[in-house]
C-alpha positions in Angstrom: -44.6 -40.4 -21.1 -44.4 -43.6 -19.4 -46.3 -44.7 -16.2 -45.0 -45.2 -13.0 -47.0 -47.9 -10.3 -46.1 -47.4 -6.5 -47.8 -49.5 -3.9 -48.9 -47.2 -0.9 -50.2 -48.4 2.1 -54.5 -48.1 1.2 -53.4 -49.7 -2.4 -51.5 -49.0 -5.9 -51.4 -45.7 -8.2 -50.6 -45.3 -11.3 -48.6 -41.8 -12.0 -46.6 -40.8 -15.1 -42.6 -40.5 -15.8 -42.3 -37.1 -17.0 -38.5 -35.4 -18.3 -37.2 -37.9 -15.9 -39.3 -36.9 -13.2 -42.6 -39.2 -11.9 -45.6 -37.2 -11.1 -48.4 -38.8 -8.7 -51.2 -36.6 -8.6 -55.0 -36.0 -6.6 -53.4 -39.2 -4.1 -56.8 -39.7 -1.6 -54.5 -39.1 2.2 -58.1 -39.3 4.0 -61.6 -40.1 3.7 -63.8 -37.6 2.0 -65.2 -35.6 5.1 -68.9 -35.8 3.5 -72.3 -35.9 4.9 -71.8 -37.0 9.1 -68.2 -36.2 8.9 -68.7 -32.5 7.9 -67.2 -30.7 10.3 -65.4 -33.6 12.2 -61.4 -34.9 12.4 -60.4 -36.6 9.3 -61.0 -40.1 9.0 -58.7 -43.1 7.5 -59.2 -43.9 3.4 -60.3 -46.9 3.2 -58.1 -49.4 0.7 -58.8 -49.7 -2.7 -58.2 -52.9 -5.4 -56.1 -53.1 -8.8 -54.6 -49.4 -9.8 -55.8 -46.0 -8.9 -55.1 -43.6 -11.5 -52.7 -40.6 -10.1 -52.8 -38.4 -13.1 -54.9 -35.4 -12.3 -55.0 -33.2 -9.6 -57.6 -33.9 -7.0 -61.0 -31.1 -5.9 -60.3 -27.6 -4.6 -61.8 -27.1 -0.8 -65.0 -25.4 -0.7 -63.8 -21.4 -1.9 -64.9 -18.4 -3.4 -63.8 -17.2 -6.4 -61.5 -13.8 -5.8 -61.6 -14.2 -2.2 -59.2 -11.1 -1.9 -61.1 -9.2 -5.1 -58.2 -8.3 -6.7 -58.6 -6.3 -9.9 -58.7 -8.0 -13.1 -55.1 -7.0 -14.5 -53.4 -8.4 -11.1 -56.1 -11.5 -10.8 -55.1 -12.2 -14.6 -51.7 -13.1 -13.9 -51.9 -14.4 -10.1 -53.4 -18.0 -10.3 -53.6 -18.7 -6.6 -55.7 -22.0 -6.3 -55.9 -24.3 -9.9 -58.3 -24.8 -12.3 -60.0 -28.0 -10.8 -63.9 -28.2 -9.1 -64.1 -27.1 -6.2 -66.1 -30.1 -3.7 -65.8 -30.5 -0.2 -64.2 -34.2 -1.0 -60.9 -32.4 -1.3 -58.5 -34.5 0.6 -56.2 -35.2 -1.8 -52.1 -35.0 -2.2 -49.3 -34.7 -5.3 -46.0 -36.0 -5.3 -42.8 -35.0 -7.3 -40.0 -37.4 -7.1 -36.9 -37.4 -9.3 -36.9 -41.8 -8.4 -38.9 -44.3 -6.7 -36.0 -46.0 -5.6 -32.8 -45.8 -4.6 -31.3 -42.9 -2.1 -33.6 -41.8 0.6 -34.3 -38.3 -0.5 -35.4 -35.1 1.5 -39.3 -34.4 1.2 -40.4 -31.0 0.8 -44.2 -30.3 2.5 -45.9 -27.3 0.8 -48.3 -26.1 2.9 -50.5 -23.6 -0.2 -50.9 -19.8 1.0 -54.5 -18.3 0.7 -55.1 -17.4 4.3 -57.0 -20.2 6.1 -60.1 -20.0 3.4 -58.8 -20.0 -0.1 -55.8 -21.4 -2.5 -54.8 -25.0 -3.5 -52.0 -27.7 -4.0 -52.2 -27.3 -7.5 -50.9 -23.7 -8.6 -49.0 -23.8 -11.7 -46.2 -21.7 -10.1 -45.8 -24.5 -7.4 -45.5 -27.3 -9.4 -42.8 -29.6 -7.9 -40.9 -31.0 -11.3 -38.4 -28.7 -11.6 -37.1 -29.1 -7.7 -36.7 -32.5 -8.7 -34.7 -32.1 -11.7 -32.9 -29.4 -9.4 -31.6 -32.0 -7.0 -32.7 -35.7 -6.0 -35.6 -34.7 -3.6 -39.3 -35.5 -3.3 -42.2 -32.7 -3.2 -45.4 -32.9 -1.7 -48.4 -30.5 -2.2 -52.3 -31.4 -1.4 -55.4 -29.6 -0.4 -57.3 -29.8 2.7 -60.7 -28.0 4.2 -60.6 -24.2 4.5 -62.6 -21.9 5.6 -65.7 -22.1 7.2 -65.6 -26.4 6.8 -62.0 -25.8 8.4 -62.3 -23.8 11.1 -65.7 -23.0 12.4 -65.4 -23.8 16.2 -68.9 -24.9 17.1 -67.5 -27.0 20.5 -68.1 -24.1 22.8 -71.7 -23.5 21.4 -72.8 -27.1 20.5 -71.3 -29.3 22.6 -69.0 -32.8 21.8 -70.5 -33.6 18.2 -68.7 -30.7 17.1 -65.3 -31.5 18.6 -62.7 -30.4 16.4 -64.6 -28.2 14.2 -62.6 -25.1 15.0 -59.3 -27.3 13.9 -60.7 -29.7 11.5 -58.3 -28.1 8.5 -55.7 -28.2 10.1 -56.0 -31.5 11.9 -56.4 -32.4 7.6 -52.9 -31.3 7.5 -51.6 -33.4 10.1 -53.1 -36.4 8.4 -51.2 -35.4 4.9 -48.2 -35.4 7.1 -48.9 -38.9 8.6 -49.5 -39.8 4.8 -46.4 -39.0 4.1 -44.9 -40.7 7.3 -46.4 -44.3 6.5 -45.9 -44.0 2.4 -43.1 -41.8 1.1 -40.6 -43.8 1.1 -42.1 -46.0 -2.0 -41.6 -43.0 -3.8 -38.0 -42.8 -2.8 -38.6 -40.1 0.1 -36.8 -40.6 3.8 -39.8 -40.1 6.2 -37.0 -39.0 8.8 -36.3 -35.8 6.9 -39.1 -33.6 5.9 -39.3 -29.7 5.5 -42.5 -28.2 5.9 -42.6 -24.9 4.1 -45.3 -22.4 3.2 -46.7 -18.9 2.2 -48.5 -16.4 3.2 -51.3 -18.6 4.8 -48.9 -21.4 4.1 -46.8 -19.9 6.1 -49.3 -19.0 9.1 -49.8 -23.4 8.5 -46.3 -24.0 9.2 -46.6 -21.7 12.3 -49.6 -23.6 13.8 -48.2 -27.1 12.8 -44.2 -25.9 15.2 -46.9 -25.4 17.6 -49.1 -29.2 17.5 -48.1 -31.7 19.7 -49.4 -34.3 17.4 -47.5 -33.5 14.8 -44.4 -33.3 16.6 -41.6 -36.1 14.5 -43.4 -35.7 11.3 -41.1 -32.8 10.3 -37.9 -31.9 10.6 -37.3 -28.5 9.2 -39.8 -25.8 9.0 -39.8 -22.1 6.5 -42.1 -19.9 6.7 -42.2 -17.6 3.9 -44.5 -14.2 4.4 -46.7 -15.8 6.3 -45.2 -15.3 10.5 -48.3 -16.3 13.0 -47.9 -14.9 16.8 -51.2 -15.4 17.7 -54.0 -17.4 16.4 -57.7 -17.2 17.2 -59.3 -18.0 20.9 -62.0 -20.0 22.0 -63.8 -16.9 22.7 -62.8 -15.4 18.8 -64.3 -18.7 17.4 -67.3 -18.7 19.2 -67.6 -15.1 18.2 -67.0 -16.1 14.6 -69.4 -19.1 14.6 -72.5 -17.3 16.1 -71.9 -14.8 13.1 -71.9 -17.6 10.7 -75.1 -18.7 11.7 -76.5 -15.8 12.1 -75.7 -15.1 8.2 -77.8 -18.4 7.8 -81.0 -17.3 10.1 -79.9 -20.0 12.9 -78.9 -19.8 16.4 -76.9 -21.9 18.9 -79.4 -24.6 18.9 -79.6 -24.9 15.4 -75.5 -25.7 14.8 -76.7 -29.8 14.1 -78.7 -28.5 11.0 -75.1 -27.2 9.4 -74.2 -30.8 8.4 -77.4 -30.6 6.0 -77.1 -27.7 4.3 -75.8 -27.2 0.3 -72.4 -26.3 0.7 -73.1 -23.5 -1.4 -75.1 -22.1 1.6 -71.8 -22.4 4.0 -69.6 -20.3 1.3 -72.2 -17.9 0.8 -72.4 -17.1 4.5 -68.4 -17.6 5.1 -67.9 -14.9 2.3 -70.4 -12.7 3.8 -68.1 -13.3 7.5 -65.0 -12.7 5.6 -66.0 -9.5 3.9 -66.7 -7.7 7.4 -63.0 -8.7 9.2 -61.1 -7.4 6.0 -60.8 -4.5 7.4 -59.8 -5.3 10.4 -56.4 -4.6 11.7 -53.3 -6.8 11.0 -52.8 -7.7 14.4 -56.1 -9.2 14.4 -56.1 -11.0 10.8 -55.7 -14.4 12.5 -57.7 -14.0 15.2 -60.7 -12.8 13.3 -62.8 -14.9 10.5 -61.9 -18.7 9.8 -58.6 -19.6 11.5 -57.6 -22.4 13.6 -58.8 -22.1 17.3 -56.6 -23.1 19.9 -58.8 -25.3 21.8 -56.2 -26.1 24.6 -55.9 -29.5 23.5 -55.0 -30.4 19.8 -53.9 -26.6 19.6 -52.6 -25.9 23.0 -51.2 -22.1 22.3 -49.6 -19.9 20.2 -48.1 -20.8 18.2 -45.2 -18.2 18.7 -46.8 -16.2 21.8 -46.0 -15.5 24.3 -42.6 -17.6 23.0 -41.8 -20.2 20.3 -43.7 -23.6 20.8 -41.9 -26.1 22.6 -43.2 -29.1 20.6 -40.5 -28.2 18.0 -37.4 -26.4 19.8 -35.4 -28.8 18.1 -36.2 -28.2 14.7 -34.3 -25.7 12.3 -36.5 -22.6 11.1 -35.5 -20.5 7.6 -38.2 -17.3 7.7 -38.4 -14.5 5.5 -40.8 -11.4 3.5 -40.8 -9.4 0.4 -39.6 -5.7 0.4 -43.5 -4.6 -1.1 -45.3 -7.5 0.3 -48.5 -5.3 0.4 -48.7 -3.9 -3.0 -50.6 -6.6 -4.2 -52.9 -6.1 -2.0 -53.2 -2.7 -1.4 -51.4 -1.0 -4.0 -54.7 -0.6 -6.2 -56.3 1.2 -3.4 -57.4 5.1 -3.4 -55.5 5.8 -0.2 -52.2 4.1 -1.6 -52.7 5.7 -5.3 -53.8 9.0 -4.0 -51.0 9.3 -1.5 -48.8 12.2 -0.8 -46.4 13.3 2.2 -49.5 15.5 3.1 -52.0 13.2 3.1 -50.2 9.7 4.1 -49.8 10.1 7.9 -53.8 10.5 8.1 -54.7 7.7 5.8 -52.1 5.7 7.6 -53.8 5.7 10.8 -56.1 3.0 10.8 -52.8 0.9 10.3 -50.5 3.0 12.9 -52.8 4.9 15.4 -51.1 7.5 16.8 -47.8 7.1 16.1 -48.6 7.5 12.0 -47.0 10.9 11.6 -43.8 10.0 13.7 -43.6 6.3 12.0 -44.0 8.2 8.3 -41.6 10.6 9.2 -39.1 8.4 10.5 -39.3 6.0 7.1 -38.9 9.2 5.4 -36.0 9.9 7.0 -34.7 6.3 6.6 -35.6 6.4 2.6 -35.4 9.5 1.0 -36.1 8.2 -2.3 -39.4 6.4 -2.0 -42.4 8.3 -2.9 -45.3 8.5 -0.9 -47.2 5.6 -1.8 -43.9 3.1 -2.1 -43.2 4.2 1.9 -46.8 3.6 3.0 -47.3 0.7 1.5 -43.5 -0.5 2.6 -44.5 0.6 6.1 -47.9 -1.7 6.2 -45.4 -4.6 4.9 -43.4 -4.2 7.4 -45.6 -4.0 10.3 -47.3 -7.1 9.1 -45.0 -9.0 7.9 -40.8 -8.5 8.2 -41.6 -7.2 11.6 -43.5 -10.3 13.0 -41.4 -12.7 10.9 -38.2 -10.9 13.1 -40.2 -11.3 16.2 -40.4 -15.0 15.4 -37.1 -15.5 14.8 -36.1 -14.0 17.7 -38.6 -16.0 19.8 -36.8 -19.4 18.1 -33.4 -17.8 19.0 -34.2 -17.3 22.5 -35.2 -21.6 22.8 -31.3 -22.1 21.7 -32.0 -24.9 20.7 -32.4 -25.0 16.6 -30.7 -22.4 14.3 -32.7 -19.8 12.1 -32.0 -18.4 9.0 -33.4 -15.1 7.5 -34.1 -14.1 4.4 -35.3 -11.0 2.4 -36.7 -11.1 -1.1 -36.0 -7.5 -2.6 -36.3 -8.5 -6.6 -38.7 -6.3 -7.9 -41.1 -7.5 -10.7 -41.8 -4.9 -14.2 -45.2 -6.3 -15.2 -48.3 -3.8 -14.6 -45.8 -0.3 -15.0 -44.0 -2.3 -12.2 -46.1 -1.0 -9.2 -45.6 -4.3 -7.5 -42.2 -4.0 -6.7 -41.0 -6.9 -4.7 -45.0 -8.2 -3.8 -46.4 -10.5 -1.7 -46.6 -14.0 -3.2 -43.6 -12.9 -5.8 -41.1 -15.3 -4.4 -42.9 -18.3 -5.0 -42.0 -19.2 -8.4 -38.4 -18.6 -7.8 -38.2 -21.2 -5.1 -40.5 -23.4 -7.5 -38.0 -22.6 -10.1 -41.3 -22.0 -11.9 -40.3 -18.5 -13.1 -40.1 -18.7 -16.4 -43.7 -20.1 -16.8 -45.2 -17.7 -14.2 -46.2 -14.1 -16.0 -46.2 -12.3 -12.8 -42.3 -12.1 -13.6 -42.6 -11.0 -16.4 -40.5 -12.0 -19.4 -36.9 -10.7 -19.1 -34.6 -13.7 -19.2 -32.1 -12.3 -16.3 -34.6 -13.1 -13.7 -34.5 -16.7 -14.6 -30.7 -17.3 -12.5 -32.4 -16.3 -9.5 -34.7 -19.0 -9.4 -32.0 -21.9 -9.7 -30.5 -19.8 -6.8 -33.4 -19.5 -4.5 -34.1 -23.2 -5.2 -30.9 -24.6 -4.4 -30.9 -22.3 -1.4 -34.8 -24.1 -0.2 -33.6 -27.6 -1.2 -30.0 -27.6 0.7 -31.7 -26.0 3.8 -34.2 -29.2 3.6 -31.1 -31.9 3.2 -29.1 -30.3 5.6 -30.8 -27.5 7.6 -28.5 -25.5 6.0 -29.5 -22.7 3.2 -26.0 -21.4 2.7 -25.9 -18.8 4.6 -24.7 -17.4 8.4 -27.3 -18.1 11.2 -29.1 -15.6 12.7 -28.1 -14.1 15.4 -29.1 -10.8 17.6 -25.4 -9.3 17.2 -25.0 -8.9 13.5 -28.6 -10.2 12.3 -27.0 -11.8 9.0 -29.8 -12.0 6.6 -29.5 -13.2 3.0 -31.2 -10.3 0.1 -32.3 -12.4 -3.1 -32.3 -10.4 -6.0 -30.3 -10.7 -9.1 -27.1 -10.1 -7.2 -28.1 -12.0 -4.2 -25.9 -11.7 -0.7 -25.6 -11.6 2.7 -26.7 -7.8 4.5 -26.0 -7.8 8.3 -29.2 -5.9 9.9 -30.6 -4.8 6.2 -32.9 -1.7 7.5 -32.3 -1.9 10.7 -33.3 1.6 11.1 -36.6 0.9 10.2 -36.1 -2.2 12.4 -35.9 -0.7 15.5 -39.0 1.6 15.1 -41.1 -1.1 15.3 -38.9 -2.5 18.6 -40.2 1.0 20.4 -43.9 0.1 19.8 -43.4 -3.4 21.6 
């Protein structure tokens, strides 16, 4: 492998030429928020002399291990976050480029998924090489503060030294993004044309950053993948959330300055505990509950997608889809789901549906005769979630007429573990990658590899062009594109079950 030097605006790295692709890896795009800047808005790097080494990725934020405690046969074969020490210096970026110069060429922004408190920039199955050999374009992936060092708003309970606090992750994305504006076109990237894309809590990032004034010009296309974010979390729900945090840690409202002090092994110990008691709470509350970005009226002004899509980025295309199963990863293991029959589900289904869980069962029933009990219930939770909220976006864009939007729904369905997956959560990922036939959550069978030159081509024209390949939404014929290993174009694809959900609203 041979090395490749690019001069970037704090000083030079040193990356490596790799199958015709060079890789820059654990890039510094901020200051290490250590010591005094716990807790507070990124700050610049400082320059460095001679040649940094850019060969191995950079720290994991602050996380817990099996922050979704997933069993060990589905934890095996999911790698969310990397294999890297985790340290709250975690500031750090990757780049994939296919050539340092020539051809301005699109930049892809991965924002990781892992909700707001877990995951990295450095999962094997997003690994940006093979979108370069693909096509000419440049990748980006990076890590930045989660959870409780992310979004702990303490403004509200101590005052201006903890300004920011409640956004301070996401305010770490902004600065990747500025990164990118000042640098990426050394590594043969056009600044004027960058995607931001995401899942899951990826995703949910991508929602938030449509929604940020001050990142308003450092993207250009947006997809959210499984990861659609209405609502995000009042001043009042991060207050609420911070004065449980300290209360884990035996401190009150005057004691928020002794936070920059502690072992961070003290602030994950009490985040997991505050995690643990909201994952049960509803979906509709997920981002409003926990560590989440606060909108403080200012930096986050609303949102992002209620009551209506964000203004700050009307003009910018939006490609947003879901997974047919998305909550069989995470669910599928449980008594209710494995324990399920047509007897049983409309009861265990009511924490999820309320009162309407007999009529909404029924009605799915109705609509897919073939399922068995625990494939509807856990297809009805995905939808409610996920497909239903992603529409609801969509929609919300349409209605600015100003940007198109393209849907999309993942239906492949993965064999590994007796195939109870189905089409998960998290599943599509290493066919956008391209990754698939490194990733064992796909199992082995060499027909699925097609797909992922498919869905890859599909991400990488939509960030060239703003075009995937496929019709535009609209509310008349709802054209949305079904990957699988015949993939095409379905005009309203369950819209049956579509409009259940329209009744509740």
């Amino acid at each position: 492998m041979a090395e490749v030097i690019v001069e970037t605006a704090s000083g030079k790295v040193r990356g490596q030429k790799e199958r015709g692709v060079s890789i820059f890896k654990g890039i510094p795009y901020a200051a290490a928020p250590l010591g005094e800047n716990r807790f507070r808005p990124p700050r610049k790097i400082e320059a460095w002399t001679g040649t940094r080494d850019a060969l191995a990725y950079g720290n994991l934020a602050i996380q817990a291990d099996n922050a979704f405690a997933l069993p060990p046969d589905l934890l095996a074969i999911w790698p969310l976050g990397g294999v890297e020490k985790t340290s709250e210096d975690c500031l750090y970026l990757n780049v994939w480029t296919s050539g340092t110069s020539g051809a301005s060429r699109p930049v892809m922004f991965w924002c990781h998924g892992g909700g707001f408190f877990t995951g990295s920039g450095s999962s094997p199955w997003t690994d940006g090489a093979n979108l370069c050999r693909l096509d000419d374009v440049v990748v980006v992936s990076f890590n930045h503060r989660l959870g409780a060092l992310g979004y702990l708003h303490l403004e509200d309970i101590a005052g201006s030294d903890f300004a920011g606090a409640g956004t301070a992750g996401v305010r770490d994305i902004v600065a990747a993004l500025e990164w990118v504006r000042d640098n990426i076109a050394t590594f043969g990237g056009d600044a004027g044309n960058v995607t931001i894309f995401g899942e899951s809590g990826g995703g949910a990032k991508v929602s938030v950053l449509m929604a940020l004034p001050s990142a308003k010009g450092l993207f250009h296309k947006a997809i959210i993948q499984s990861g659609p974010a209405l609502q995000m979390a009042t001043r009042e729900d991060g207050t609420k959330t911070a004065r449980q945090f300290l209360g884990e840690l035996g401190l009150g409202d005057k004691d928020a300055a002794k936070l920059r002090s502690l072992p961070a092994e003290k602030i994950l110990a009490a985040q997991t505990a505050v995690q643990a008691s909201v994952s049960g709470a509803s979906i509709a509350d997920r981002r409003r509950l926990g560590f989440n970005p606060v909108i403080d009226g200012t930096f986050f002004p609303g949102g992002p997608f209620a009551p209506a899509a964000p203004a700050a980025s009307a003009d910018v295309p939006l490609m947003i889809g879901s997974n047919k199963d998305e909550q069989s990863l995470f669910l599928g293991h449980l008594p209710w789901v494995t324990g399920a029959t047509f007897d049983n589900l409309p009861e265990a289904m009511k924490p999820y549906l309320g009162e309407r869980s007999a009529e909404i069962v029924g009605r799915y029933r109705t609509a897919q005769p073939a399922l068995s009990a625990d494939q509807l219930g856990l297809i009805i939770v995905g939808d409610l979630g996920v497909r239903m909220m992603s529409l609801q976006m969509a929609e919300r864009k349409l209605a600015q007429k100003a940007a198109k939007v393209f849907v999309y729904l993942f239906t492949w369905e993965t064999p590994v573990l007796g195939g109870r997956l189905r089409s998960c959560h998290t599943l599509e990922i290493p066919f956008v990658f391209n990754t698939a036939d490194t990733a064992a959550l796909t199992g082995d069978d060499p027909a699925r590899l097609p797909l992922g030159e498919t869905m890859a081509r599909a991400w990488i024209a939509f960030a060239r062009s703003g075009n995937p390949g496929w019709p535009a939404y609209d509310l008349a014929d709802r054209p949305t594109m079904i990957f699988d290993l015949k993939s095409r174009v379905e005009n309203d694809p369950f819209g049956t079950e579509r409009r259940i959900w329209e009744e509740k609203r």
